[in-house]
N, C-alpha and C positions, 0 to 999 in steps of 0.2 A: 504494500500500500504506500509505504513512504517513498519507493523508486517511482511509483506514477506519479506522486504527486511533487517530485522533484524534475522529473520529465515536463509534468506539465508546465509549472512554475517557469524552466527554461525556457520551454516552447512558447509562454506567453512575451515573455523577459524578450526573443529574440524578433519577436513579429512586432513588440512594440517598439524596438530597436530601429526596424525597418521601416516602420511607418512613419517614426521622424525621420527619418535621413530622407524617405521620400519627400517626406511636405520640408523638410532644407531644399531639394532638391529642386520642388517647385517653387519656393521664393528664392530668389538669387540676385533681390536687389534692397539696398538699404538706406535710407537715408538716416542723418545723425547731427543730432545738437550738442554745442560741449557747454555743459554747464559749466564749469569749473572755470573756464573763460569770459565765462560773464560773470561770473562772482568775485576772482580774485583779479580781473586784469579789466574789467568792464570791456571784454572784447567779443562781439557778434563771430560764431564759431560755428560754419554747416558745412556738412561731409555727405558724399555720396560715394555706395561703395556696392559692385558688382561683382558677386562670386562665381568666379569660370569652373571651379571643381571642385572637389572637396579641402584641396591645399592651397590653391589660387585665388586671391583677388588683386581687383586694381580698383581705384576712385580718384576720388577728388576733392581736394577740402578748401575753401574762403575762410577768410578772415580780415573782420575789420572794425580796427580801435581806434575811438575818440572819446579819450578817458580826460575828464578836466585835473586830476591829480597830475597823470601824466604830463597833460600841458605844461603844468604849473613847475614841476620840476624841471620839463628841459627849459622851460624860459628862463627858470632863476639859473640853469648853470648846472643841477645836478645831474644830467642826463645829458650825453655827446649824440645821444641820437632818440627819435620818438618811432619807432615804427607807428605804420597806419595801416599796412594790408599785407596780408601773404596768397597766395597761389598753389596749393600743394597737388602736383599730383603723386600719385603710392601705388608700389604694389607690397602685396603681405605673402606671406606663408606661413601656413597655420603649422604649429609644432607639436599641437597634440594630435588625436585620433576623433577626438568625441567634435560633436557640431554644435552641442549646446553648451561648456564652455571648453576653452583651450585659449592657452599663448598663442602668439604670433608675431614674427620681425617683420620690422617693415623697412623695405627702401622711398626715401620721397625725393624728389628735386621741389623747390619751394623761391617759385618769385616773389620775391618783397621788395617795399618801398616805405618810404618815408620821409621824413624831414632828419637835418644833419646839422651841428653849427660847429665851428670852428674860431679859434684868436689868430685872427689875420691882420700882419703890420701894411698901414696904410702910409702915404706920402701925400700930405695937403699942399695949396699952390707954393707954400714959401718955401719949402720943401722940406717942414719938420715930418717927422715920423711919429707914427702914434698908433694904439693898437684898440681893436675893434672888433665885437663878436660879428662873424657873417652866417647867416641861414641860409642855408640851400635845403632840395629834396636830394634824397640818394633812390637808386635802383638797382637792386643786384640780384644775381641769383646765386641759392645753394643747393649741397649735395648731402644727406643726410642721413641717418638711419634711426629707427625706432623700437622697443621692446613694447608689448601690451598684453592683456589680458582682456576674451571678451565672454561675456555671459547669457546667455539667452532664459526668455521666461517664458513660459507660454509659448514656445517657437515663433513669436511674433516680435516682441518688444527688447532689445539689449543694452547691456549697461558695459561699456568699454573702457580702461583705461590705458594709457600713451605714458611713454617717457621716452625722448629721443632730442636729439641735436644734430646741427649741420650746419657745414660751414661756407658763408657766403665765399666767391672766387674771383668777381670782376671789378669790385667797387671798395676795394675794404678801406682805402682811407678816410670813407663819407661812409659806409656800413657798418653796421655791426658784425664784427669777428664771426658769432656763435647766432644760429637762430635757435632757440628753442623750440620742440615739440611736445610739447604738454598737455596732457587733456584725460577731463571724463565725461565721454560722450552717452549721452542717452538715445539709441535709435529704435525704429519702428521697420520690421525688413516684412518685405512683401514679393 
């Protein structure tokens, strides 16, 4: 009696196994909001991410801040640069086996922009010299990578988190070094 009902038990265990990787199989798109990015950095944070296979995806994530703290910092001097927007696109590779949660790396490249200032020595007509903050925007791009963990509820709704960095390549005297990838996104995959 205890071998059938261990039998069965598997046999139940394995078809409902299969019946979610099926319904994974048929949602294979996701979109994603990062809270954490509106809470600690006041920055608008949406991702879109399309799974090719059970180890594959790629997307795409925006971002865009206009924080008054932020301002206020780089106006008085604390800050060499404000970002305003990033570009990300990603792909991932899932490092566990399971679809409802597992880690995953990600590689991103990440267009960003922003405002830049600098102490630049100026020459007036009499030809003293004197020194001046100058504003400009900066535009670079980087090359980055990321660690995460994502979790599914319901096979519908996930809660994601990111940690990763990359490093801008065309612009670094008006960019910033390091961009950060930080995030915990809450998505809805359908």
């Amino acid at each position: 009696m205890k071998k059938w009902l261990f039998a069965a038990l598997l046999a139940f265990q394995f078809s409902n196994a299969q019946e979610s990787s099926a319904i994974f199989a048929r949602k294979q798109n996701e979109i994603k909001f990062d809270v954490l990015s509106v809470i600690a950095f006041s920055k608008v944070h949406i991702s879109y991410e399309r799974f090719l296979n059970e180890n594959f995806s790629v997307g795409i994530s925006g971002s865009f801040q206009d924080s008054k703290d932020a301002k206020e910092d780089f106006d008085k001097g604390y800050d060499r640069t404000l970002p305003k927007y990033e570009v990300n696109p990603f792909v991932r590779y899932s490092l566990s086996h399971s679809q409802k949660s597992f880690y995953f790396a990600e590689i991103f490249v990440s267009a960003n922009g922003g405002k830049y200032r600098e102490l630049q020595r100026f020459v007036d007509e009499s030809g003293n010299g004197y020194y001046d903050t100058f504003k400009d925007n900066y535009t670079d791009v980087a090359i980055g990578g990321a660690l995460g963990y994502k979790l599914y509820i319901q096979e519908r709704f996930g809660l994601e988190l990111f940690l990763g960095a990359g490093k801008n390549l065309f612009n670094t005297d008006k960019s910033p070094e390091v961009v950060p990838r930080v995030g915990l996104n809450f998505g809805y995959r359908f």
